[in-house]
C-alpha positions as protocol buffer text, in pm:
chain_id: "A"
residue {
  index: 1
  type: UNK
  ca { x: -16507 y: 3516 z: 8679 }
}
residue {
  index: 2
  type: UNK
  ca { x: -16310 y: 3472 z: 8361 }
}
residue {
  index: 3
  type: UNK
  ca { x: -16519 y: 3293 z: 8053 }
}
residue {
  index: 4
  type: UNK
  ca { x: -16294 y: 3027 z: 7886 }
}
residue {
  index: 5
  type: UNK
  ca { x: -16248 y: 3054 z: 7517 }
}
residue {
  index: 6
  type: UNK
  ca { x: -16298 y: 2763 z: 7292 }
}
residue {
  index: 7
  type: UNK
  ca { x: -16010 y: 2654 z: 7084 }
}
residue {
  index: 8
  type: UNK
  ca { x: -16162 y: 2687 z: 6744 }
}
residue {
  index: 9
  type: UNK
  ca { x: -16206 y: 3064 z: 6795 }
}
residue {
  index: 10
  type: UNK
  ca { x: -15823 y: 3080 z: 6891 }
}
residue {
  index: 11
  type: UNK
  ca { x: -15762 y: 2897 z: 6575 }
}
residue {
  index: 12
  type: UNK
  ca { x: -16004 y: 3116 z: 6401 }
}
residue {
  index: 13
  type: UNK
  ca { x: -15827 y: 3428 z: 6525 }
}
residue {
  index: 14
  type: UNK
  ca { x: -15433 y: 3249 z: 6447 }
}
residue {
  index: 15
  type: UNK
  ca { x: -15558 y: 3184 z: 6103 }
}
residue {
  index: 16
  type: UNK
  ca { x: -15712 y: 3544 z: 6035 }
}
residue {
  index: 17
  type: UNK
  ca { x: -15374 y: 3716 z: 6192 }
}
residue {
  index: 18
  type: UNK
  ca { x: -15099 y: 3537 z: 5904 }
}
residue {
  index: 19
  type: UNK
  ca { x: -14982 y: 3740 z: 5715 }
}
residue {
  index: 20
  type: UNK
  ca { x: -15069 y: 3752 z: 5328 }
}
residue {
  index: 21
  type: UNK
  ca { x: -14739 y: 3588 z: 5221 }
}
residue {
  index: 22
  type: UNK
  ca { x: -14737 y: 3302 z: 5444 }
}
residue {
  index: 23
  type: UNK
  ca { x: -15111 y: 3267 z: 5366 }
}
residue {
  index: 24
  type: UNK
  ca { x: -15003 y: 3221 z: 4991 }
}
residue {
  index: 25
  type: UNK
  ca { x: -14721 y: 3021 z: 5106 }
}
residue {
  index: 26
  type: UNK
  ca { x: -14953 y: 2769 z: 5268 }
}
residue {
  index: 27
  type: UNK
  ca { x: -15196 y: 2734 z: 5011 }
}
residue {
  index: 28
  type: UNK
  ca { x: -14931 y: 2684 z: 4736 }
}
residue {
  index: 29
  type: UNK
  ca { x: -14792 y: 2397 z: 4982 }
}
residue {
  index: 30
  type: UNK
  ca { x: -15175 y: 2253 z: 5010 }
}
residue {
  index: 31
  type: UNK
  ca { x: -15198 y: 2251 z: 4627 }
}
residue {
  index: 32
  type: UNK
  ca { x: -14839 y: 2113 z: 4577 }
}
residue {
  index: 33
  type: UNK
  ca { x: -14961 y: 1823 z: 4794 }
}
residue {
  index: 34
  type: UNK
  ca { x: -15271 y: 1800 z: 4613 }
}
residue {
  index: 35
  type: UNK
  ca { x: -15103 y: 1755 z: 4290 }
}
residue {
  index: 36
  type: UNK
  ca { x: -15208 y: 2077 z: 4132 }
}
residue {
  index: 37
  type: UNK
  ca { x: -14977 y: 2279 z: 3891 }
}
residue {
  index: 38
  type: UNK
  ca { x: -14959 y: 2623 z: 3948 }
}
residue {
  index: 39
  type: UNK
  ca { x: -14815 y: 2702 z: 3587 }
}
residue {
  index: 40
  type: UNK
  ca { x: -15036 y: 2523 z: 3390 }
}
residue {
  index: 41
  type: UNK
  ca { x: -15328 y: 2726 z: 3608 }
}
residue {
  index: 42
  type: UNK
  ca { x: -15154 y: 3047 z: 3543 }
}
residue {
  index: 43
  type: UNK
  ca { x: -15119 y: 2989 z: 3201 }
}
residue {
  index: 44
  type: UNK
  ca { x: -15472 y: 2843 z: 3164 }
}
residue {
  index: 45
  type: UNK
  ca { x: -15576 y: 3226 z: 3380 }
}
residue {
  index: 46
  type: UNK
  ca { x: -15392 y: 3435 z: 3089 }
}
residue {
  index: 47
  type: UNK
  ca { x: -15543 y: 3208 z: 2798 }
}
residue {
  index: 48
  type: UNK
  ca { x: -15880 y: 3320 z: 2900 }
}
residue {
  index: 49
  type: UNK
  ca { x: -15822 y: 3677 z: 2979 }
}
residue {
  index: 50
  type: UNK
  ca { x: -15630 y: 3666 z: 2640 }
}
residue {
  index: 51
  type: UNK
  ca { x: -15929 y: 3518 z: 2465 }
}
residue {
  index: 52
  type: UNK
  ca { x: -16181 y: 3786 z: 2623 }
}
residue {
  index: 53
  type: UNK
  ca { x: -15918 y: 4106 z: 2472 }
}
residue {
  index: 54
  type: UNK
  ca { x: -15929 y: 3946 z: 2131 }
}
residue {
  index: 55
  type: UNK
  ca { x: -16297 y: 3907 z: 2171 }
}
residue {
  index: 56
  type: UNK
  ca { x: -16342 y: 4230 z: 2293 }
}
residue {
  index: 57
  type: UNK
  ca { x: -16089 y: 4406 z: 1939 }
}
residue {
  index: 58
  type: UNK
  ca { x: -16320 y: 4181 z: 1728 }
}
residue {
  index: 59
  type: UNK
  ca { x: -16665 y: 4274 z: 1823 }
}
residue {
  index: 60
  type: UNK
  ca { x: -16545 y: 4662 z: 1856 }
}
residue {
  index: 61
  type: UNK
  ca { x: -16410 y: 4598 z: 1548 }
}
residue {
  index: 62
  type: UNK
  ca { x: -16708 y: 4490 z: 1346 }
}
residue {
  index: 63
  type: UNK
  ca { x: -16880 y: 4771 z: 1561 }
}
residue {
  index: 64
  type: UNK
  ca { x: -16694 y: 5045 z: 1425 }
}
residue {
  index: 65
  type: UNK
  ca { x: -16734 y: 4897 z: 1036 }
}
residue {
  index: 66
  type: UNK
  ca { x: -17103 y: 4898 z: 1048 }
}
residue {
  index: 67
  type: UNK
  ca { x: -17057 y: 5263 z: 1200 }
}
residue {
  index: 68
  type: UNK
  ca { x: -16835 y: 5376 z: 938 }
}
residue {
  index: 69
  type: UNK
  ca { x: -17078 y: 5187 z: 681 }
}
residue {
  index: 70
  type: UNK
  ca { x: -17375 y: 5403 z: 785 }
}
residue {
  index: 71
  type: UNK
  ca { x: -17181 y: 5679 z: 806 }
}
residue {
  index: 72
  type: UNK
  ca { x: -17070 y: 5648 z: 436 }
}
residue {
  index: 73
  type: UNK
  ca { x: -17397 y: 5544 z: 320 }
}
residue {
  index: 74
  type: UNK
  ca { x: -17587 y: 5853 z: 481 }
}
residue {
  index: 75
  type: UNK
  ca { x: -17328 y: 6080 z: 308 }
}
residue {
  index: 76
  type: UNK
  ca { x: -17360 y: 5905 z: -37 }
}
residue {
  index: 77
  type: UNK
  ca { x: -17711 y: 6006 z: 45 }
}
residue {
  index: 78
  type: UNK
  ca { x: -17659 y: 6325 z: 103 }
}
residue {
  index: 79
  type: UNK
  ca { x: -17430 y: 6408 z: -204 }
}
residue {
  index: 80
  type: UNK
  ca { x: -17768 y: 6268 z: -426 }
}
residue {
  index: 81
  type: UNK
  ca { x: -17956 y: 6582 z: -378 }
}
residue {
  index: 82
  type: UNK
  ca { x: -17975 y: 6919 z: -538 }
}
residue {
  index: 83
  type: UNK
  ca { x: -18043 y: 7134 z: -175 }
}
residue {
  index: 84
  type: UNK
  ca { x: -17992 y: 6988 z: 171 }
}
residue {
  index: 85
  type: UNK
  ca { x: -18298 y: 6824 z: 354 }
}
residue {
  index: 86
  type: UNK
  ca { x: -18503 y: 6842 z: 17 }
}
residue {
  index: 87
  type: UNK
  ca { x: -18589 y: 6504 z: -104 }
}
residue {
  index: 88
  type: UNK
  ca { x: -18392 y: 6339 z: 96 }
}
residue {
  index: 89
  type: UNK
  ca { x: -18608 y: 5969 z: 98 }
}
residue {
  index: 90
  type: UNK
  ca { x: -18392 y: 5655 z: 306 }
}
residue {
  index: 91
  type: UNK
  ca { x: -18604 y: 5396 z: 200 }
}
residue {
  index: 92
  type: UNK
  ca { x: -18565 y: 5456 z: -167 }
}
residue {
  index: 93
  type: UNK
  ca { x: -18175 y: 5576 z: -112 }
}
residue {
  index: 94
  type: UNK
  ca { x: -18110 y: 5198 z: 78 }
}
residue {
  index: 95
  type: UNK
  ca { x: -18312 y: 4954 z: -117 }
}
residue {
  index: 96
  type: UNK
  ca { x: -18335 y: 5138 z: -446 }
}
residue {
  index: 97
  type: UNK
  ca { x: -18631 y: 5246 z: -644 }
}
């Protein structure tokens, strides 16, 4: 005997079997209705992700200073003595004597 199927599954299935496109097509149609702008949310997407790169330059940025500060610094350091490894002291090279 055949088993009827209830019609939210069919709709369930329809739904699931659009394609992508119309998909989009159908939700940009919803949101039309609904008032919502689609440029001013695209715009307000690639201000944030715009924000995060710059975000991202500055803190590598100020990463790569204090690198190249240390770097400098333990190099001073090193130039201060008469034979490598000798009396080579950080505490008194950093804060002074």
């Amino acid at each position: 005997m055949a088993t009827r199927r209830s019609t939210s599954d069919e709709h369930a299935a329809s739904l699931a079997n659009i394609s992508r496109t119309r998909r989009a097509q159908l939700i940009a149609e919803f949101e039309g209705e609904l008032g919502i702008d689609h440029k001013a949310r695209a715009r307000a997407a690639y201000e944030a992700k715009r924000w995060e790169v710059i975000k991202t330059i500055i803190v590598w940025t100020i990463a790569v200073m204090f690198f190249t500060i240390a770097c400098h610094k333990l190099w001073l350091m090193g130039q201060d003595v008469d034979e490598p490894f000798s009396d080579i002291n950080p505490v008194e090279s950093l804060f002074g004597e």
